[in-house]
C-alpha positions, 0 to 999 in steps of 0.5 A, spaced: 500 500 500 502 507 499 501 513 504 501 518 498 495 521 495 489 525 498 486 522 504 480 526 507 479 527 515 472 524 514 465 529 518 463 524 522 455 524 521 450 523 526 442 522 526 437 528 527 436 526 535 445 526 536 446 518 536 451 515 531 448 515 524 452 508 521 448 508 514 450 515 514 457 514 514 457 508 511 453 512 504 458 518 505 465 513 505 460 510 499 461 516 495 468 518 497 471 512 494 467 513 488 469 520 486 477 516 487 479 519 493 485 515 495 484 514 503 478 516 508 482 518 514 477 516 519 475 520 527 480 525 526 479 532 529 474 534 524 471 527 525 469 530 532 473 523 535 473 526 541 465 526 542 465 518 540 463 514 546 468 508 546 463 502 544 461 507 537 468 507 535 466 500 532 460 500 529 463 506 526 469 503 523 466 497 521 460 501 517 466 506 515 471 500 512 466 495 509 464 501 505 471 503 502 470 501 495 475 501 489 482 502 492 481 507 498 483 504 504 482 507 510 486 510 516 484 511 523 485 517 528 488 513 535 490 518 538 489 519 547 490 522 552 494 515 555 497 511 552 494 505 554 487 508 550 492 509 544 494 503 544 487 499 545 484 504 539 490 502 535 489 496 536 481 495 534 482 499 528 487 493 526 482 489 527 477 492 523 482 493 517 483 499 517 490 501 512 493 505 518 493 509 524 494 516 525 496 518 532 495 526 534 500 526 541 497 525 548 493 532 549 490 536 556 495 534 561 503 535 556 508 530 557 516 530 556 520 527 550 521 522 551 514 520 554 512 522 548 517 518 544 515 512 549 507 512 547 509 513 540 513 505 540 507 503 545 502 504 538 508 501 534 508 495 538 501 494 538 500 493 531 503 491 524 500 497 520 503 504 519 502 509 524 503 516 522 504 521 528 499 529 527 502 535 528 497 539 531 499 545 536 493 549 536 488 543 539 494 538 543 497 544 546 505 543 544 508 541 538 512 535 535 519 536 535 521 534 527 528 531 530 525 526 535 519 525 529 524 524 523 528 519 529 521 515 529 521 514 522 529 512 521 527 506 526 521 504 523 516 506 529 513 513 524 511 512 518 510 519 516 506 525 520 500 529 518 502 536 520 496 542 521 499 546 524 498 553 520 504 554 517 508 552 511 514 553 515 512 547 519 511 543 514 518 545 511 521 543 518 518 536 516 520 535 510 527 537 511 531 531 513 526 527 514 528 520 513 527 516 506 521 513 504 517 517 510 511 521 508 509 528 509 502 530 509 500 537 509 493 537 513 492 544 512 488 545 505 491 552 504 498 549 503 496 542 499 500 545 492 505 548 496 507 542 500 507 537 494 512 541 490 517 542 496 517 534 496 510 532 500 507 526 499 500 528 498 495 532 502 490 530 508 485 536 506 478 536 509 474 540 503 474 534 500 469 533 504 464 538 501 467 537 495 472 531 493 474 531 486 476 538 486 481 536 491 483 529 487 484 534 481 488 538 485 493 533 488 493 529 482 495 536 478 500 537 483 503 531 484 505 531 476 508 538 476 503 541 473 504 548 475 498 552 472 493 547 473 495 546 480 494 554 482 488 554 478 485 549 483 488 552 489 485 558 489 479 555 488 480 551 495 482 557 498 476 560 496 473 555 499 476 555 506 475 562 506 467 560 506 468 555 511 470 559 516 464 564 516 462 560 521 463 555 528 468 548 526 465 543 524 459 545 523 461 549 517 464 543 513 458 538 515 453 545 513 458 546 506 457 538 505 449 539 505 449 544 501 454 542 496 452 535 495 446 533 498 449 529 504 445 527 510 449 530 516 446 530 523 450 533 529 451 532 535 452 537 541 456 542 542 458 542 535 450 544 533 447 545 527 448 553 525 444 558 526 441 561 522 445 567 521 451 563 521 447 559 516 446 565 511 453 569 513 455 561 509 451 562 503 453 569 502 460 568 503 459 561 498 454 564 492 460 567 488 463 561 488 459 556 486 460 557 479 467 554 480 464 548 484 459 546 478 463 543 475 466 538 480 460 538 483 456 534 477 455 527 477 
């Protein structure tokens, strides 16, 4: 299998009372894997993994893998406050088939270096398939070191990292000297184009959620160095960005997903449904765009 490509961090998708919707979910992975994204990236942050109870995580991940179709696999976010959920979850998701994990460092409370470097071997050991280290300063509340990152990954303990931390330097700090063969994924949309032309493998991008073949284009377009198409479509992204932040995260992405492709949302609280101002300072902020999503949004 390979790690390149585009990977969505998938919406997790809820029932109109706040249970866990798994039909949902498994017709939203359905219509991912038919517009050739290469991997679903399961209970990440914008998949509100920390609002899922323990005993759904199952029932998601089957409903979820089961219905990846074609070659998109699935990679799950395993990433605790402890080390000892971590490795549980990680180990689930093996089991239920998922192609890798994704493993956000342990939040809240923040340990030391090597605590941090222990709890990425305990993962390492407890399963078979790649694990990716997330690089997410603004929700753990601290950083990964690229040192101790690219060291992991020299031994075989990191296959690669997902790196949102709003800035391309950051990315960059990832990138240089990063060990052969291992991969880094910019999960912020913004810097999917540039990213890729300094030596990323792909992107981990959450509009291609609301819109998913834009984003295959977009990577594809990269990734082949294609230049002028690749600025064309990343400033289509951007623009789309811009519309989601005119309201509340996540709420935004699963309202955009609506109202773009028709998908079943749901939510569950505090991440309510917008309100209807926020809902129409969406829609005034998207009307100018969507001539330019029409055409990646037809069937």
């Amino acid at each position: 299998m390979t790690l390149a490509g585009l990977s969505v961090p998938t919406v997790t998708l809820f029932a109109d009372d706040g249970a866990l919707d798994t039909g949902r979910n498994a017709k939203f992975a359905r219509a991912l894997s038919e517009a050739k994204v290469d991997h679903l990236f399961a209970l990440g942050s914008l998949g509100e993994f920390p609002s899922i109870d323990d005993e759904e995580r199952p029932r998601l991940l089957e409903n979820v893998i089961e219905s990846a179709i074609g070659p998109t696999d699935v990679w799950v976010g395993v990433g605790a406050p402890s080390t000892r959920r971590a490795v549980a979850y990680a180990e689930d998701a093996e089991g239920l088939g998922a192609a890798a994990v994704v493993a956000v460092p342990p939040y809240y409370l923040h340990p030391g270096p090597a605590a941090i470097e222990r709890y990425y071997r305990a993962i390492r050991a407890a399963v078979t398939i790649p694990l990716l280290a997330y690089n997410i300063p603004s929700l753990v509340g601290y950083r990964l070191d690229p040192g101790l990152v690219h060291r992991l990954g020299r031994e075989g303990i990191l296959a690669g990292v997902k790196d949102t931390s709003g800035s391309l330097d950051s990315v960059r700090s990832f990138l240089s000297g990063a060990p052969p063969g291992f991969v880094v994924m910019p999960g912020d949309d913004g810097f999917a184009r540039e990213a890729i032309r300094l030596g990323a493998a792909g992107a981990i991008m959450g509009m291609a959620n609301l819109v998913p073949r834009l984003c295959v284009e977009l990577v594809r377009a990269a990734r082949a160095g294609e230049e002028p198409r690749a600025a064309e479509l990343q400033a289509v992204v951007d623009a789309l960005v811009d519309v989601s932040r005119a309201a509340p995260f996540p709420a935004a992405d699963k309202f955009l997903a609506q109202e773009l492709w028709g998908v079943d949302v749901g939510y569950r609280a505090p991440y309510d449904a917008l309100a209807p101002e926020e809902a129409a300072a969406v829609r005034a902020r998207l009307e100018p765009l969507r001539p330019r999503l029409e055409p990646f949004l037809r069937r």
